[in-house]
N, C-alpha and C positions, 0 to 999 in steps of 0.2 A: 744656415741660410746662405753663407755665403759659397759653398759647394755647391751648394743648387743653383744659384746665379750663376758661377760657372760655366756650369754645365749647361744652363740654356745658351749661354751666350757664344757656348761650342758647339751648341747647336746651328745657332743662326751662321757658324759661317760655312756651314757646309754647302753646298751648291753644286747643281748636276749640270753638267755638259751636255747641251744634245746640235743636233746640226739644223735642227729643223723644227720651225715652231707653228701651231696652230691656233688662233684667238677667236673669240666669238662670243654673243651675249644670249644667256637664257632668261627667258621671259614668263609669267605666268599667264597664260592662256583666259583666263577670266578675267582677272581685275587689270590684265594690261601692264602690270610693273616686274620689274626684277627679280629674279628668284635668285637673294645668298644662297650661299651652301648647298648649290644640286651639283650632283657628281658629274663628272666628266672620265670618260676612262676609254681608251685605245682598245676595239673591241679585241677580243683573244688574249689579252693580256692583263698586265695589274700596274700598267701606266694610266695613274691618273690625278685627279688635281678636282679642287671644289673652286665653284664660282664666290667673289667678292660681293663687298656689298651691293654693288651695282650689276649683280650676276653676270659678271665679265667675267672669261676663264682667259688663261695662257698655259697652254701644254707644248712640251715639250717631247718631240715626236725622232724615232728612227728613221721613219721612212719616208717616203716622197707622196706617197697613198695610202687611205685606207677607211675606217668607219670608227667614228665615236657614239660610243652609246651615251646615253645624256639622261640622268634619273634624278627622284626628287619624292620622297614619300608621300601620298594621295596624289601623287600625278601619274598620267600614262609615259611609261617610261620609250625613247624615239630614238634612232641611230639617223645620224647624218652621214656624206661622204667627203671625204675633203681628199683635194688635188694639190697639191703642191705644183706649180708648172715651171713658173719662174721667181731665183731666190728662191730665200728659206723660209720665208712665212707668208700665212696667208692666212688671212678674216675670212670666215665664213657668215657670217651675219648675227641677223638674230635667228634664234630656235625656240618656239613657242611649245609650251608642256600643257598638255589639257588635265582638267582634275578626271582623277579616275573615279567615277560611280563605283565602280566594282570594288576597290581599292578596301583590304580587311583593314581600317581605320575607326577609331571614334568619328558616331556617327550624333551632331550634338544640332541644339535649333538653332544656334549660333550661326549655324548655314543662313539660314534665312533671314540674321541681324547686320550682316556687313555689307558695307557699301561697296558696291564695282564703279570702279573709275568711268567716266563718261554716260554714265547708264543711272546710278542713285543720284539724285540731287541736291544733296549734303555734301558741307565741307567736311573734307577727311584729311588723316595724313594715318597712314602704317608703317609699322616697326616689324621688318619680319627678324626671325632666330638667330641671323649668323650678326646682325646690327647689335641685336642686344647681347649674344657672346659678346663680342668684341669692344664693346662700349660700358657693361654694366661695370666693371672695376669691383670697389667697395660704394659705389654707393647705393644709395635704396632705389629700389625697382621702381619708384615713378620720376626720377630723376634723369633716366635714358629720355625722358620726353620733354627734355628743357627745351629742346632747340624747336617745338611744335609750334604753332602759330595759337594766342592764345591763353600760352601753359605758362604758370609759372609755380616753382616747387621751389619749399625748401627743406631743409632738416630740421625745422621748430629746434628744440632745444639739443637736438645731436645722437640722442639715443637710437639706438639699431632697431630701425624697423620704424622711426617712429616721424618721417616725412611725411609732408601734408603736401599736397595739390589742389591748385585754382583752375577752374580754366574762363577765359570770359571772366576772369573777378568773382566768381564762389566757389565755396568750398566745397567740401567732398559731402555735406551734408546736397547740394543742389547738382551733384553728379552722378548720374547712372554706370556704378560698375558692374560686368558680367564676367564671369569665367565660365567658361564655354556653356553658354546662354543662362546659368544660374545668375540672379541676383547673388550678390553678397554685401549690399548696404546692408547695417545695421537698421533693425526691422522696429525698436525704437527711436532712432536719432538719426538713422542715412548717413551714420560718419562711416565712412571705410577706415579700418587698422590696418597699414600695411603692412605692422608686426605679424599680421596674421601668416600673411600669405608672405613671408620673407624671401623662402627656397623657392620662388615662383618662377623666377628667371632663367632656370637652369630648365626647364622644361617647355617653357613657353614658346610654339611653336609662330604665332605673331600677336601683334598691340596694334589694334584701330581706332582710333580718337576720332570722335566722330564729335564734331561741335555743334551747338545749336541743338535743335530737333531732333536731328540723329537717325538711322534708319532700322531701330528697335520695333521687331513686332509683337513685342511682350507688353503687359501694361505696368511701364516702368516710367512714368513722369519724370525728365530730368531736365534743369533749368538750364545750364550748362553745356551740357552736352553728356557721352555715351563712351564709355572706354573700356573695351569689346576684349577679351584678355580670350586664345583659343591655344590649346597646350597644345603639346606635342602628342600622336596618335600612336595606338603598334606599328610598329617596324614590321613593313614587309619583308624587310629582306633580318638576316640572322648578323649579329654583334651588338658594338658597342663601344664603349668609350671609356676613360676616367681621365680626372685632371688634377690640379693641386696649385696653388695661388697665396702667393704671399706679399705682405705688403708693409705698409707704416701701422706704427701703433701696435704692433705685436698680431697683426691679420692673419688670420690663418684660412685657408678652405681647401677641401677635398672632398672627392664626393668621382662618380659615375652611373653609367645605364647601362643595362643590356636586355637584350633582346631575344626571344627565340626564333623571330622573324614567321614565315607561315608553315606551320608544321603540319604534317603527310594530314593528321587528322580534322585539320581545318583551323584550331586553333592556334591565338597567338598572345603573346604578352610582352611588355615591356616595364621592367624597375628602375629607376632611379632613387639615390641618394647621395646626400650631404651632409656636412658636418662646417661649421663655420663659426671661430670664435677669435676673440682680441681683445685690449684694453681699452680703446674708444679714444678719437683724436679730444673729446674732449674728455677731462677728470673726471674721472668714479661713473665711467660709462660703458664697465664693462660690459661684453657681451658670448650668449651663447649658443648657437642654432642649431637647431636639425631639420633637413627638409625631406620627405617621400613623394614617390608618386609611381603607381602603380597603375597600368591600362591591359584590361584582359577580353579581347574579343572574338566572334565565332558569327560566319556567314550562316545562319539558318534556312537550306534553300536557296533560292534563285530571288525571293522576294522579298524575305527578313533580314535584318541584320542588328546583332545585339553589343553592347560593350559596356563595359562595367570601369570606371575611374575611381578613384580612392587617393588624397594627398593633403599632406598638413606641413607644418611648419612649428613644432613648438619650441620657444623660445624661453629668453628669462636675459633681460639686461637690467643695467645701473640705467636709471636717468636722469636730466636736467629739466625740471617741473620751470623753474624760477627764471623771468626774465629778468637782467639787472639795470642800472642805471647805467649810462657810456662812463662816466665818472669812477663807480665801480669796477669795471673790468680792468680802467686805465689804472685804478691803485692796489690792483693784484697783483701777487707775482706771476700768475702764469697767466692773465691777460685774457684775450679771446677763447683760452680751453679752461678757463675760470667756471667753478659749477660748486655750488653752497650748498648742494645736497646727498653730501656723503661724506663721510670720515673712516674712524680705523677704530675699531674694536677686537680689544684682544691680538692686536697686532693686526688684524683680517682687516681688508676693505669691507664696509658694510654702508648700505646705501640707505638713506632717509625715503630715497622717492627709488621704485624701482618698475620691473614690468614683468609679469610669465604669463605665457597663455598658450594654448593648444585650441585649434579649433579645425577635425580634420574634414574633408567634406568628401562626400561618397555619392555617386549618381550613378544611374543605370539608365542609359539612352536604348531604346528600341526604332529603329527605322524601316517601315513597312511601304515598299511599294505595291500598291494597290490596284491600279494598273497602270498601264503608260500615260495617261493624263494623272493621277491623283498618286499625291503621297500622305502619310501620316507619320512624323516623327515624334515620342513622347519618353521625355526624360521625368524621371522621381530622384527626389534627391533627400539630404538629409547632413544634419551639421550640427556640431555637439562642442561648445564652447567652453569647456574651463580654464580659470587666472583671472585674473585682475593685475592691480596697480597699487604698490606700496606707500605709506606715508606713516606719520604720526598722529597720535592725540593725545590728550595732558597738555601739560604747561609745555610752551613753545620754548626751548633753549637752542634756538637754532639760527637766532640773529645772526646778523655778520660780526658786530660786535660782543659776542655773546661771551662770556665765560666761558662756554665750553668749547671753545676754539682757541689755539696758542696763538693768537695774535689775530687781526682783522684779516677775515676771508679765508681763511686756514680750514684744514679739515675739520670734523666734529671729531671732538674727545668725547664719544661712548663711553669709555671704561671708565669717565666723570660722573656721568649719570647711571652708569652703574651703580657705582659707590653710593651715590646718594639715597637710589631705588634700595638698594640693600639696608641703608642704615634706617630708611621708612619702617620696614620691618611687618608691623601688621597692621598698618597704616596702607599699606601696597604702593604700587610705584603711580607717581607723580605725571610719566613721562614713558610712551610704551612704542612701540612701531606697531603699525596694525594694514590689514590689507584691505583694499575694498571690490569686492569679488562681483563679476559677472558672468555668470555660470548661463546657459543658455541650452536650450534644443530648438534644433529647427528642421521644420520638416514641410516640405512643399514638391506639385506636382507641373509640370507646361507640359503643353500638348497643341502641336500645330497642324493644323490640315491644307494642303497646297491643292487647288485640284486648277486645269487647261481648261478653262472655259472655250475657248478659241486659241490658235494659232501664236496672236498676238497680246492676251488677254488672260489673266492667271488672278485666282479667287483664293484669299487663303483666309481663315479663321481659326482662331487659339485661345486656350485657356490658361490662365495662372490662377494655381492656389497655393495657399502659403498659413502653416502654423507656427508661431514662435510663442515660447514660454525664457519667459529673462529671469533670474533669481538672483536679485541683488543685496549685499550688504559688505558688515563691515565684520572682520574677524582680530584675533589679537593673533600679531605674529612672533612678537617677541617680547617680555614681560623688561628685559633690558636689567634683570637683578631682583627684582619685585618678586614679591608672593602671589599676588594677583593687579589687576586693576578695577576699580570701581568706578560702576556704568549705572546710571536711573535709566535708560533710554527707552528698557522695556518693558511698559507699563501692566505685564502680566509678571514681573520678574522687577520689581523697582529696587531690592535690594542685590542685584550683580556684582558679584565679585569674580570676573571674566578671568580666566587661566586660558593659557595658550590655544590656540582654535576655538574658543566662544565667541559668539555672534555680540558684537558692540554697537550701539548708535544708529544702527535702523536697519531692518530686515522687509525688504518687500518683494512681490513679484508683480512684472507684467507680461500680460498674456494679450496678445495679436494676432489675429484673425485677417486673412485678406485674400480676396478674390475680385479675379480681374479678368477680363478679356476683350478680344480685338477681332475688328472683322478689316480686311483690305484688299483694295481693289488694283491690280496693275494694269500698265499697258506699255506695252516694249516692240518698238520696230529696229532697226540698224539706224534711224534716224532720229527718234523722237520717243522719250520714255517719261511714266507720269505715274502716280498715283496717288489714291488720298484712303485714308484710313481713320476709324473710328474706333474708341478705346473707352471701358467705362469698367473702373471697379468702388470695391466698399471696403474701407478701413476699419477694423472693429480693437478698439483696446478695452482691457481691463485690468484693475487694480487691484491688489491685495497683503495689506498692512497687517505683519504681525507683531509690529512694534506701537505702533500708535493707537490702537483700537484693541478692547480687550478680546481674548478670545470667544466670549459668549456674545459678541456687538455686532450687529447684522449690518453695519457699515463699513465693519475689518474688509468685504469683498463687494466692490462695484457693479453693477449692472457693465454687459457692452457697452460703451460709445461707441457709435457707427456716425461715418464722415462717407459722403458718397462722393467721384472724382470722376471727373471724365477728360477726353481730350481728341482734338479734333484736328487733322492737319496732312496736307498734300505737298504737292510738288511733281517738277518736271525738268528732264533735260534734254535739248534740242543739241545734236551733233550739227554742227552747223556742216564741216565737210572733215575730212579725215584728221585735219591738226584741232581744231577749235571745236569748242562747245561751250555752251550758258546753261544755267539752270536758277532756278529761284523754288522757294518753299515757304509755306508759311503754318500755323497753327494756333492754336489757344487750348489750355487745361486748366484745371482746375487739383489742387492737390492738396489731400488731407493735414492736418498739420499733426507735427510729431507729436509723439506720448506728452512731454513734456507741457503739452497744451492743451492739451486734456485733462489734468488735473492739475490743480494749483496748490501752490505753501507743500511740496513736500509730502503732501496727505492724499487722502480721497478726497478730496475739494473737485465736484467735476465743475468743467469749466463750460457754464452753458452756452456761452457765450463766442464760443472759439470758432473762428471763421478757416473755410476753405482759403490757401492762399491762390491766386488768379495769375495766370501767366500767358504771353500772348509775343508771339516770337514771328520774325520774316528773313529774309536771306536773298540776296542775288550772289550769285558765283560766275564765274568765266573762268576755262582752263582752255589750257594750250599744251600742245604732245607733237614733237619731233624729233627725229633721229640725235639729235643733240641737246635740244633745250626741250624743257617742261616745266610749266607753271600755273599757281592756281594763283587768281584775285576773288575776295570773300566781301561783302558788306554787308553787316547785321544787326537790327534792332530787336531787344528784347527787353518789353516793359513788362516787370514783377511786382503788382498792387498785391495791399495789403499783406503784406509780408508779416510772418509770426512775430509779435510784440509783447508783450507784459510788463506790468511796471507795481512792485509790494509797496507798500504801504502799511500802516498804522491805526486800525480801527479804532472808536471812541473810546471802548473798553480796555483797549493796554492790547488786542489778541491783531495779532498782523494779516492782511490780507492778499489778495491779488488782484488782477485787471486787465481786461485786455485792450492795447490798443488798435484800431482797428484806422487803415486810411494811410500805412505808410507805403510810401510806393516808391521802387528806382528802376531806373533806366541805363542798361548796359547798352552800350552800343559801338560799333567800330569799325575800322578796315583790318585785313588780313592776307599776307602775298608771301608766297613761298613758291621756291626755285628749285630746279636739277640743270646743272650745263656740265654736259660733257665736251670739255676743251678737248681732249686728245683719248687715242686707246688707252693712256694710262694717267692720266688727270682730270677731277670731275669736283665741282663746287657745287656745295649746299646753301641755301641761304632763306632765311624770312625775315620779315617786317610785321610785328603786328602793333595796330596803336589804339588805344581803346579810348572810351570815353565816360565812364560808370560813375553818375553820382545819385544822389537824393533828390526824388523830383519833387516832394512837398514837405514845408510846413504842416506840423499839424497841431491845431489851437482848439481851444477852449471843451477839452473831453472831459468831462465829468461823471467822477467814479463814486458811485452810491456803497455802500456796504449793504448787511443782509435786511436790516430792516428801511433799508431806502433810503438814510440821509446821507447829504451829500458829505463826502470826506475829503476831496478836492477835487482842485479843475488841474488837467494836465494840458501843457505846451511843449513842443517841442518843435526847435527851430533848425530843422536837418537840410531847408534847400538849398539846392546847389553845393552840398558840401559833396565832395570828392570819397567813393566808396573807399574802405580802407581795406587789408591786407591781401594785397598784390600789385605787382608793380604792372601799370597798364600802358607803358610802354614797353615794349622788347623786342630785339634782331639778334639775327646768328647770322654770323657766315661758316662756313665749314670745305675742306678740302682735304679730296684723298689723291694719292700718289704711289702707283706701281712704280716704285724704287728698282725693282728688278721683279723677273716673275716669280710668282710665290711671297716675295714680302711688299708690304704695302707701311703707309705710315700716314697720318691725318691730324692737322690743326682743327679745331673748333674755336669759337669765341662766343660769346654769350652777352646779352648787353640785357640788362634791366635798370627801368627810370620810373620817374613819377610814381614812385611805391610810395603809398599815405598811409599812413601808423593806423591800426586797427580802431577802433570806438563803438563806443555803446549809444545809440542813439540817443535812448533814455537818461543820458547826461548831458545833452546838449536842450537845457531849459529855458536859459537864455538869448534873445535877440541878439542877433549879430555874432552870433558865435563862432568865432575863426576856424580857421580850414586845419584841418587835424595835418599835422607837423609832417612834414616829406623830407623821406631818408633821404640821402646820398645814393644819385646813380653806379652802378660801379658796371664794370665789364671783364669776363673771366676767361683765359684760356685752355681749354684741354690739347693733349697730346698723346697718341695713341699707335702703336705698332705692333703690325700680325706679322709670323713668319710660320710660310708652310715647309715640314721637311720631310723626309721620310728616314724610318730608321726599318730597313730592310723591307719586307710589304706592309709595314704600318705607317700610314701617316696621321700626320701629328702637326700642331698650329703653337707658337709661342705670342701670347698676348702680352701685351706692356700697357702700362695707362698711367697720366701724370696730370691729376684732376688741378685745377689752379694754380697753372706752369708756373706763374713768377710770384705766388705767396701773396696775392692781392689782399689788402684785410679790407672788407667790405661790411655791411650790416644788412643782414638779409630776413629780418623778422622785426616787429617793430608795435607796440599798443602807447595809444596816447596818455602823456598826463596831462594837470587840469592846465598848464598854462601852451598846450600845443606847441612845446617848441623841445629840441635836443634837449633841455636840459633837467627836464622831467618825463622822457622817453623812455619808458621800457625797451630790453632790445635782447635781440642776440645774434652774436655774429655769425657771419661761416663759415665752414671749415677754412683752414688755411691749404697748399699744397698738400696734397694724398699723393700715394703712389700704389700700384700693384703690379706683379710677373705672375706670369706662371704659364703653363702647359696646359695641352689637350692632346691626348692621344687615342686616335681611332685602332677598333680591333673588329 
């Protein structure tokens, strides 16, 4: 490692002489913003240089005269002329790159979900490729979007891959994520696993957060907002790259692309890969990754165009399931990287809670212009899920105080419960690790039709459809010394004596059914753009128990549940004159509620009872665009009635039941302001403010829950107004600055501020009147620090990245669920990471 540090750092000081320098900024022609990483290069030659974040170049030139050619893949590539007259440098301006239709790239519907600046009437903010190079470090891919208006992310327990995102104050269960126009919410639960998609970063071409409404014309209901995820496409032109990055904690990655750019025969293709592993800043967090992504496509004629994507990410880390008490962590020895779920067996680190999963996804995009008014683009996709998530069952030996620990909070002694599990004998073991697997297929079709009504007026309508089959259960993965384990769970099978890969404790599938479509209507001048659109699909689940119900039981398998959804919602923005513009939007849906509510106890219990939940969202926006400054101001209410609820219970007979409650409703709502100021050619500040306002808008008293033959079994209260939504911190600001140190290297502060984070809660435990406001963490505020240096080593160049994620070791708590007395001292919690670091290289070929 430390050769290799070296050696970048003799890298960085090499530096070229020239007499004469040329600067200028590249622009994307559509959406109005900055293009990182478009080439720049001295026509007739192989001087050249990539634009920064802010698509600012600085070249460095021999002559007094001559032409830059200026390229950027899916854009039409443009040569300018630059003069040199007087002095050695000279700004050329900005240089605008149009998207090239032609362009042999993925051609995905994702075109037609993302916002353009001044023109869609949603708040946005975009991440293009050379931001998240330079930014992702080791953290998890939605952590590049701390500094968004809105966003707030953490690394829940610290395992790889395993960050959760808020935006607005909900989670990923009330947020629409798309890769290159696929859903990939979980099609029972709407969580996103970022494990999934780990290796995403290295290919992703740009990130559109889109909040609120969102400018989705698929039928994807999301409370939230829309975060737009469009990879990188074939490489028109021929190479490629590889890199290598190492960091704290034993960090490793390497990985590249190549290309064969557009060949004589028409076709083209681009591979990428990675590899990415370490020991995890926090205990028994090891990790291990692989990431692919393959794009293979071909112009069919003058009027088709096909491309075929294929990428996964399978994984397998240690993780921390366990939030602890602040009291806890402070009487560990290792403190903040403190984690009670995993010890040493056999010498081996071996984890109690861990994670693998593969889930690769495959889509084949067809784009058919039709004629010059009318297009039709339709992707088919398909995604094949296997892993799950490890844990235990048997007797629990895994207190902090436990015996099988050499002192309080210590690793687990395995080779303990080994002994034990052996001396059982034909008793079997006591105590087993077991996995609980989510195996999945998914298979679904979109299809959008665009057709020019008029001039100014564009008609477009699309379908989504979507098959998923889940198959869940629990298997044994390590008997831990045992001859076997004994399981009643399967009442076709009550006497189980489970050996290694036998299904334990409940085997079910769900099966989901859903289609959806949209019709919308635009209207677009240079001054004034609008639209409203309508959106209506049907959710169908079903159940299927081969643990609870015997095999000959014509209740083992459900009938459909169908939940029908709609949603309704426009918007418009007026360019006021060339710097200003306003826009507002408004809507309302309706949206199915998850599996989970659908059937109740665990079982086929359908739940007849389970309501659409109702959502009803509005928005004004103001932005402002000049040569220096740029800024957007957001203000948003979004009232969420009847929100999924259930509360079990205790029938007369001794057999448990469930319930729904219906009538709970909150109110997010807030401001939002985010900034670009370019102080000088070589210094430019980032910054937002967002302050929210998200709590419980009611009471809700006197609901009484009958059982199956109708008598009453209680009356439920629950006293949630005005309580404070919990898990996110609904205040937060960044400022950020970058600085061309010299040309070619740059260097950047961020700082990050989050407040008013309120400890997570169950509403369902707030029964009592007057029930205090769920316990609020500690603000805290964090620094990164970050440095590119471009150089070249004979006609290759090549970029050194640095990144020092929480410069000065801040110890903060940045996760947080309430206990019964709301206050620190029965807080669950977990802190985050301390200082990280990462180096490493990028070299083009």
């Amino acid at each position: 490692m430390k050769k290799m540090l070296l050696g970048l750092f003799l890298i960085m000081g090499v530096s070229i002489y020239a007499q004469n320098t040329v600067t200028g900024t590249v622009l994307d022609g559509n959406m109005g913003s900055p293009l990182p990483g478009a080439n720049v290069i001295v026509d007739g030659t192989s001087n050249g240089t990539t634009t920064n974040f802010d698509g600012e170049f600085t070249l460095n030139v021999n002559a007094t005269s001559g032409k830059l050619k200026v390229s950027y893949v899916g854009f039409k590539s443009t040569t300018v002329e630059f003069n040199i007259v007087n002095g050695s440098q000279v700004d050329i301006g900005e240089i605008t790159l149009e998207e090239d239709d032609n362009a042999l790239e993925e051609i995905v519907i994702t075109t037609y979900s993302l916002a353009i600046d001044r023109q869609t009437p949603v708040a946005v903010s975009t991440l293009k490729s050379k931001e998240i190079e330079t930014q992702i470090s080791s953290q998890e891919f939605p952590e590049i979007l701390k500094s968004t208006p809105g966003v707030y992310v953490t690394k829940q327990g610290g395992g790889y891959g395993d960050a959760n995102l808020r935006l607005r104050g909900f989670n990923s269960e009330n947020i629409a994520v798309m890769i290159n126009g696929v859903p990939v919410n979980d099609m029972e639960n709407g969580r996103v696993y970022w494990s999934n998609w780990a290796g995403l970063s290295d290919v992703t071409r740009f990130m559109q957060v889109q909040r609120g409404l969102g400018a989705s014309k698929v039928a994807v209901p999301s409370i939230g907002g829309t975060i737009n995820i469009v990879t990188k496409t074939t490489d028109a032109e021929e190479g490629g790259n590889f890199f290598a990055t190492t960091g704290n904690d034993g960090y490793q990655k390497f990985g590249g692309t190549v290309s064969t750019g557009r060949m004589d025969n028409g076709w083209a293709a681009t591979i990428s890969a990675s590899k990415t592993t370490g020991n995890g800043f926090i205990d028994g967090t090891w990790f291990e990754g692989y990431s692919y992504f393959i794009n293979v496509a071909k112009d069919l004629g003058e009027d088709h165009q096909l491309s075929f994507t294929a990428f996964g990410a399978p994984q397998k880390h240690g993780q921390r399931q366990n939030r602890e008490l602040i009291r806890t962590f402070q009487r560990s020895e290792r403190e903040i990287k403190f984690n009670r779920d995993w010890g040493y067996k056999d010498g081996q680190v071996t984890s109690v809670e861990d994670n693998f999963y593969h889930k690769p996804q495959m889509s084949l995009n067809h784009y058919w212009d039709i004629s010059d008014k009318t297009q039709l683009s339709t992707a088919v996709y398909a995604s094949f899920g296997t892993g799950g998530g490890g844990g235990f069952t048997g007797v629990n030996k895994f207190g902090l105080d436990s015996d099988y620990r050499d002192g309080f909070a210590q690793p687990v002694n395995f080779d303990k419960i080994v002994d034990e599990n052996v001396a059982q004998g034909a008793l079997g073991s006591e105590t087993i690790l077991r996995d609980s697997r989510n195996d999945h297929s998914w298979f679904g079709g979109l299809s959008t039709l665009t057709t020019d009504l008029t001039d100014d007026i564009k008609l477009l309508a699309g379908l989504d459809l979507r098959y998923y089959e889940g198959k869940h259960f629990q298997e044994v993965k390590d008997l831990l010394g045992g001859q076997f384990y004994f399981d009643d769970s399967n009442i076709n099978n009550p006497v189980n004596t489970a050996e290694v890969g036998d299904k334990i404790n409940y085997w079910n599938d769900g099966i989901v059914l859903w289609e959806g479509g949209f019709v919308q209507a635009e209207y677009s001048t240079n001054e004034l753009s609008a639209f409203i659109s309508l959106a209506a699909s049907n959710t169908s689940y079903k159940r299927i128990d081969y643990f609870n119900y015997a095999d000959s039981d014509p209740e083992r398998e459900t009938d459909f549940q169908n939940f029908f959804g709609y949603s309704a919602k426009g918007g418009a923005n007026f360019n006021i004159d060339d710097n200003q513009n306003v826009f507002a939007n408004i809507g309302y849906f309706e949206r199915a509620p998850f599996f989970r509510a659908a059937f109740l106890n665990f079982r086929n219990d359908i739940n007849e009872g389970a309501e659409n939940q109702k959502i009803f969202s509005a928005e004004l926006g103001y932005g402002f665009r000049s040569s220096k400054f740029s800024g957007n101001l957001n203000i948003y209410h979004t009232r969420w009635n009847d929100r999924t609820l259930t509360q079990g219970f205790q029938n007369q007979d001794g057999t448990f039941g469930s319930a729904n409650i219906l009538g709970v409703n909150a109110i997010h709502q807030g401001i939002e302001l985010d900034f670009r100021y370019k102080a000088t050619n070589r210094l430019t500040f980032t910054g937002m403010v967002s302050l929210g306002d998200w709590t419980w808008d009611n009471n809700v008293t006197d609901v009484q829950i009958f059982d199956d033959e109708q008598n009453l079994v209680r009356t439920i209260d629950l006293y949630i107004e005005d309580l404070k939504v919990g898990d996110a911190a609904q205040t937060t600001f960044a400022l950020g600055s970058r600085y061309e140190v010299f040309p070619g290297t740059n260097v950047r502060l961020d700082y990050n501020f989050a407040g008013d984070f309120y400890a997570d809660f169950d509403p369902n435990s707030r029964t009592t009147p007057d029930a205090p406001q769920s316990w609020k963490a500690p603000e805290f505020g964090l620094f990164d620090f970050g440095l590119t240096h471009n150089y070249k080593i004979g006609t290759l160049n090549g970029t050194i990245i640095g990144n020092v994620n929480n410069l000065f070791d801040t110890e903060y708590i940045a996760d947080a669920r309430n206990g019964a007395t709301a206050t620190a001292s029965d807080a669950l919690v977990w802190y985050g990471f301390g200082r990280t670091y990462t180096i490493g290289t990028k070299i083009n070929f």
